[in-house]
C-alpha positions as CSV (number, residue, x, y, z in Angstrom):
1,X,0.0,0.0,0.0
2,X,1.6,3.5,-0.9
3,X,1.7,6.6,1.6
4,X,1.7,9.9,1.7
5,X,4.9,11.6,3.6
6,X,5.1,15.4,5.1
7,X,8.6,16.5,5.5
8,X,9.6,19.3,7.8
9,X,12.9,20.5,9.0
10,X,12.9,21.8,12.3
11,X,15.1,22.8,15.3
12,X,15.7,19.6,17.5
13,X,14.4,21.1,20.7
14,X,11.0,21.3,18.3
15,X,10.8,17.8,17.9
16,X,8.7,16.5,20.7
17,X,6.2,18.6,19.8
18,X,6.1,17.9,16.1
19,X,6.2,14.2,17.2
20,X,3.3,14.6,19.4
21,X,1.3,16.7,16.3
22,X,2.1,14.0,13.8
23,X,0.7,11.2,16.2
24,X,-2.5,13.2,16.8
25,X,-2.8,13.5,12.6
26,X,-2.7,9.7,12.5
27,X,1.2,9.4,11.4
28,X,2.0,5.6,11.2
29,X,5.8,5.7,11.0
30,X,8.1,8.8,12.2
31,X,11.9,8.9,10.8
32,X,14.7,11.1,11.9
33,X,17.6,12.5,9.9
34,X,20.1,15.3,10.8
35,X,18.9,17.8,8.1
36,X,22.5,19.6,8.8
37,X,26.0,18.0,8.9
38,X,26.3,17.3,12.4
39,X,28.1,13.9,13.5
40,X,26.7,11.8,16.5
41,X,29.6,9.7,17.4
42,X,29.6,7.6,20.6
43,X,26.8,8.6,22.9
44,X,27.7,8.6,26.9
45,X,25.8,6.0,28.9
46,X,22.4,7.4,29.6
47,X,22.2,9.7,27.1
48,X,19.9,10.4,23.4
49,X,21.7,12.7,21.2
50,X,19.9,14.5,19.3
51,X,20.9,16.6,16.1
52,X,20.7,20.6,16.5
53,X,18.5,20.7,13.2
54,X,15.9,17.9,12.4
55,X,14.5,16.1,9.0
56,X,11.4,14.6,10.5
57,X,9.4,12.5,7.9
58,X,6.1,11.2,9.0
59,X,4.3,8.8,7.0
60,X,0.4,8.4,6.6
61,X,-2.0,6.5,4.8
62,X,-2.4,6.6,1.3
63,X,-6.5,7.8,2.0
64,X,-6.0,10.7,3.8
65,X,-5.5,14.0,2.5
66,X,-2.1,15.2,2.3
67,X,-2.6,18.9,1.7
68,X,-4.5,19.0,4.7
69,X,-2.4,17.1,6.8
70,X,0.4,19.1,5.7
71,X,-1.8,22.7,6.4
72,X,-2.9,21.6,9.7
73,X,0.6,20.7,10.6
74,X,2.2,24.0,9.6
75,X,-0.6,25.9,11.6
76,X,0.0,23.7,15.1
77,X,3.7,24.1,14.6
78,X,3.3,27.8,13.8
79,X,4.9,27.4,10.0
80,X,3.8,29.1,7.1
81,X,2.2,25.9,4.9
82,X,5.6,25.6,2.4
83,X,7.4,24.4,5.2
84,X,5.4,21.3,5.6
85,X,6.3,19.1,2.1
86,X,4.0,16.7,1.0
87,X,5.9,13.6,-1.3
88,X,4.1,10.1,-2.5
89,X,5.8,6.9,-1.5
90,X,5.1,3.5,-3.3
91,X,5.5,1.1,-0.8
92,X,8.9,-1.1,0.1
93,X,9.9,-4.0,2.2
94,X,11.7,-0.8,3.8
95,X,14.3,-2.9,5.9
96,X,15.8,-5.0,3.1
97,X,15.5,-1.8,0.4
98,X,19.1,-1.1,0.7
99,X,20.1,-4.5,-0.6
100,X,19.7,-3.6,-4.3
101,X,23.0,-1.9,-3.8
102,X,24.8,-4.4,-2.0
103,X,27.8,-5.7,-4.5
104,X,30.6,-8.8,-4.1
105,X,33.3,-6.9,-2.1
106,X,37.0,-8.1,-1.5
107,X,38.7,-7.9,1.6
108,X,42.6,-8.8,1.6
109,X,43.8,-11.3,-0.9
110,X,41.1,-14.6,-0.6
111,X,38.3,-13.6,1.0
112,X,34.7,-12.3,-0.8
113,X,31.1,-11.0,0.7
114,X,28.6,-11.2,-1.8
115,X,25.0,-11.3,-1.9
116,X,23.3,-14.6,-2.7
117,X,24.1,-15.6,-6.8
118,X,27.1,-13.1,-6.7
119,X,30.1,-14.8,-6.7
120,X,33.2,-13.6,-8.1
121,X,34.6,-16.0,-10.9
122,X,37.7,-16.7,-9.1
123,X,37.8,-20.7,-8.1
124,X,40.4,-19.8,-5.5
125,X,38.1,-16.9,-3.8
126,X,37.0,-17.6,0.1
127,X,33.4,-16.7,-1.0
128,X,30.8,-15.9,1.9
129,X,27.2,-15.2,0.5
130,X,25.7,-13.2,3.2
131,X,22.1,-11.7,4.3
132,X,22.2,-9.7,7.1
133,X,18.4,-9.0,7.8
134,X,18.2,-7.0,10.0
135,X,21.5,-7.4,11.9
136,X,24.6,-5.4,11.7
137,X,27.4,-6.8,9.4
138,X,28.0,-6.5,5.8
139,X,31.3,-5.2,4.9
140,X,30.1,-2.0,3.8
141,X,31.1,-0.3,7.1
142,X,34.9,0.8,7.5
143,X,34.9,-1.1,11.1
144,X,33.4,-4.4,9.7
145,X,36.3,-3.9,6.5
146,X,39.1,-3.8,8.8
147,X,37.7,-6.8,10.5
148,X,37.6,-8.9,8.0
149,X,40.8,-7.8,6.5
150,X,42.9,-8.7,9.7
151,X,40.9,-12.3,9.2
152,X,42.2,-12.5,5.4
153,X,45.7,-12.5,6.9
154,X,45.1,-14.1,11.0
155,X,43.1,-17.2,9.5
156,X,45.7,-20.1,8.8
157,X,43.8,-23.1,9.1
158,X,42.4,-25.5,12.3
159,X,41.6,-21.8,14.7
160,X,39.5,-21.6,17.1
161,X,37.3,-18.4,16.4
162,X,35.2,-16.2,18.7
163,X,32.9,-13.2,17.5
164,X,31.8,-11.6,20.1
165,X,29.0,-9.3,19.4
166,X,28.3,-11.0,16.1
167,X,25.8,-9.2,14.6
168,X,25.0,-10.9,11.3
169,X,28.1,-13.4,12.0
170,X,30.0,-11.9,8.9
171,X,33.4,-12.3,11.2
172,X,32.7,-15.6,12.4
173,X,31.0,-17.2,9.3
174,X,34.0,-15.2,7.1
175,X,36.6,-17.0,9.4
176,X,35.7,-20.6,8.8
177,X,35.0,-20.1,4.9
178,X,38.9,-19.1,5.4
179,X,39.9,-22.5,6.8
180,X,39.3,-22.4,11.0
181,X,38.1,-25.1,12.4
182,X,35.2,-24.0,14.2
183,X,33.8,-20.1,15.7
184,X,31.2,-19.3,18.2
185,X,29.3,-16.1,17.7
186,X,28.1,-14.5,20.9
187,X,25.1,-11.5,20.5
188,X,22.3,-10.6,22.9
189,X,19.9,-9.5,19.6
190,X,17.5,-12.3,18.5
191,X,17.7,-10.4,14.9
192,X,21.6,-10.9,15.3
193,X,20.7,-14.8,16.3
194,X,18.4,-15.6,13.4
195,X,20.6,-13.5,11.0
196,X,23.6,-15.6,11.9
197,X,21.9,-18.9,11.9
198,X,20.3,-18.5,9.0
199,X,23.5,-17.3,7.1
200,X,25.4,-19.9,8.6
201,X,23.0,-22.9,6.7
202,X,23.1,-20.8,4.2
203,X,27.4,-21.2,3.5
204,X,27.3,-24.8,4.3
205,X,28.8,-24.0,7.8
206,X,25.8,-24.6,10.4
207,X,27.9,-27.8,11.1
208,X,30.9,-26.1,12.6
209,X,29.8,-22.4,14.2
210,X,27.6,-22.4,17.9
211,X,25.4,-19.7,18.5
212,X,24.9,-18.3,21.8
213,X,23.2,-15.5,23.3
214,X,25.2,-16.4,27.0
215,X,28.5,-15.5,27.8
216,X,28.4,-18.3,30.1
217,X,28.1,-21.3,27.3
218,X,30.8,-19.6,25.1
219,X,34.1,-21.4,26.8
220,X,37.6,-20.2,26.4
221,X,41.1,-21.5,24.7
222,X,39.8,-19.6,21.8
223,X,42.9,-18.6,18.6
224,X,41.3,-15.7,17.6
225,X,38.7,-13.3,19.6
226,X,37.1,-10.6,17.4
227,X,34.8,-8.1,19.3
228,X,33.7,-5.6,16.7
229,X,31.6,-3.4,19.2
230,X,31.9,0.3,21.1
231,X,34.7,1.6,22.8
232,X,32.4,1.3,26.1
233,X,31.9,-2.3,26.4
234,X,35.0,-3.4,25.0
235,X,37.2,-1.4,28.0
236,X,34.2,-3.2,30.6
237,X,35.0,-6.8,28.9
238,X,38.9,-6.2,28.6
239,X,39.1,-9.4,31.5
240,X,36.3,-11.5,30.1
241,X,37.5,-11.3,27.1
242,X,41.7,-11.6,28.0
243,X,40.4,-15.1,29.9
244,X,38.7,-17.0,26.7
245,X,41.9,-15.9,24.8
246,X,44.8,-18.7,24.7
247,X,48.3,-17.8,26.0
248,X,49.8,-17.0,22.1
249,X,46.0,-16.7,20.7
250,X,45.3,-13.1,19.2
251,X,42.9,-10.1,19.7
252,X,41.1,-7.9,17.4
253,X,38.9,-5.0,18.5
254,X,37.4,-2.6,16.0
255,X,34.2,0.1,16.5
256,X,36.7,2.4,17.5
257,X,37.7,6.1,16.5
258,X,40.8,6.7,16.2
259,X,40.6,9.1,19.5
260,X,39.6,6.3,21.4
261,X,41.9,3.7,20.7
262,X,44.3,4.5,23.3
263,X,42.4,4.1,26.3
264,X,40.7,0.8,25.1
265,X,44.4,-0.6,24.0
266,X,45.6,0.4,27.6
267,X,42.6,-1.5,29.2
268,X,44.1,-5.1,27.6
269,X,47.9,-4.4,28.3
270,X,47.7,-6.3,31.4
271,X,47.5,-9.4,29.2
272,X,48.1,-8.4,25.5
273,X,50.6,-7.0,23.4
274,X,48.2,-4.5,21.4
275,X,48.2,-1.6,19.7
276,X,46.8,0.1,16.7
277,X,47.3,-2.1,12.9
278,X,45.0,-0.6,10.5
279,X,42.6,3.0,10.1
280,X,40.2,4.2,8.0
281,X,37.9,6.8,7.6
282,X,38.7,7.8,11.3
283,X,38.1,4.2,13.0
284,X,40.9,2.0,14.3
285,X,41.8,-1.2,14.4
286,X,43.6,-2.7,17.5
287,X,45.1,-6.7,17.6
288,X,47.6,-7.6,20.1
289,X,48.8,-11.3,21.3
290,X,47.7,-12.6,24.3
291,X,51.0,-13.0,26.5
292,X,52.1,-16.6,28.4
293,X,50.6,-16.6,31.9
């Protein structure tokens, strides 16, 4: 069924009271966008950034009258009626619209990510066909690149792999199609859950990844520990996640800015060696050993 959308950009102190006029309309779906070029980077616990200047687009159904909407919100808000756009929208599977651009991507010198009925030509190509629903985890993003990158080179053959945090599984799923022996993907989300699962029998590779949504069933001895998550968490799980790392095994923590990078790094030198190995577009990727006991 199509819609009808008003558009109005508006101070973000505004915005409760544009929210509350849209519901009273009828609105069936409210979106936010910065309508400036304002960046909101890690909030601190507890708090809702907001952007100074709003893009609020509230959709309606396609029988009402969207001039009148549109008038009727202007004169609540105390806007002159062009302020208040009106635009048609034919209606989408909205969360899985963005796939139509998702393309086979490399990452080092085997490993692809390609949508389903993708694959590069190359017979000697690590290829993992991935959906991510509705779970983080494609590749596209420059933290999930480096990731995978660091994999194309950590990945020998036989490892023992955790992702923790594993969103779609893209890191754990990525590091058995490049030989480890098995991965357990750790994520609190159901979406991340089913996303994983479902991507894992779709590579062939339900046989050899667990998926848990307790720390407590994820064990330890693990090769490789990926954690592609905020700078937050990562400093809070620096000794959960030093314990399920071998004496020798390796580290790799990405969701970081570069600013932040430091005090996370200095939260796992009790037990690693770590430190900075790759950057781009302003996030950082730290990997370190994990030193003998």
């Amino acid at each position: 069924m199509p819609f009808h959308q008003l558009v109005i950009e508006l101070p973000g102190r505004e915005l409760a009271r544009a929210e509350e006029a849209c519901g009273r309309l009828g609105a069936t779906a409210l979106m936010l966008a910065d309508a400036g070029d304002e960046p909101l980077l890690e909030p601190a616990p507890g708090e809702t950034p907001l952007w100074q200047d709003v893009r609020l687009r509230a959709l309606f159904d396609a029988g009402e009258n969207p001039d009148l909407l549109a008038a009727t919100l202007a004169t609540v808000l105390g806007l002159p009626p062009a302020a208040v756009a009106v635009e048609h929208v034919e209606d989408r599977i909205w969360e899985r619209e963005w796939l139509k651009d998702f393309r086979p991507m490399r990452f080092g010198r085997r490993l692809w990510v390609c949508p389903a009925g993708q694959a590069p030509g190359s017979a000697a190509a690590a290829v993992l066909e991935l959906d991510p629903g509705l779970a983080f985890g494609t590749g596209t993003h420059p933290t999930t690149a480096l990731s995978l990158e660091w994999l194309d080179e950590a990945v020998h053959g036989d490892e023992r792999v955790l992702d923790y945090g594993c969103g779609s599984g893209i890191l754990a799923l990525a590091a058995l199609r490049l030989g480890a022996g098995t991965a357990c993907a750790f994520d609190i989300d159901s979406q991340a859950l089913r996303a994983t699962r479902e991507n894992a029998i779709k590579n062939d590779l339900a046989g050899r990844i667990t998926v848990a949504d307790r720390a407590e069933a994820l064990g330890y001895g693990f090769d490789l520990v990926l954690a592609n998550i905020l700078s937050g968490p990562l400093i809070a799980l620096a000794p959960e996640l030093a314990a399920r790392t071998r004496p020798g095994g390796w580290l790799a923590l990405a969701g970081l800015l570069e600013r932040q990078a430091g005090e996370v790094a200095q939260a796992y030198q009790p037990w690693f060696d770590i430190g900075p190995v790759a950057e781009r577009d302003g996030w950082t990727l730290l990997a370190g050993r994990r030193r003998a006991e």
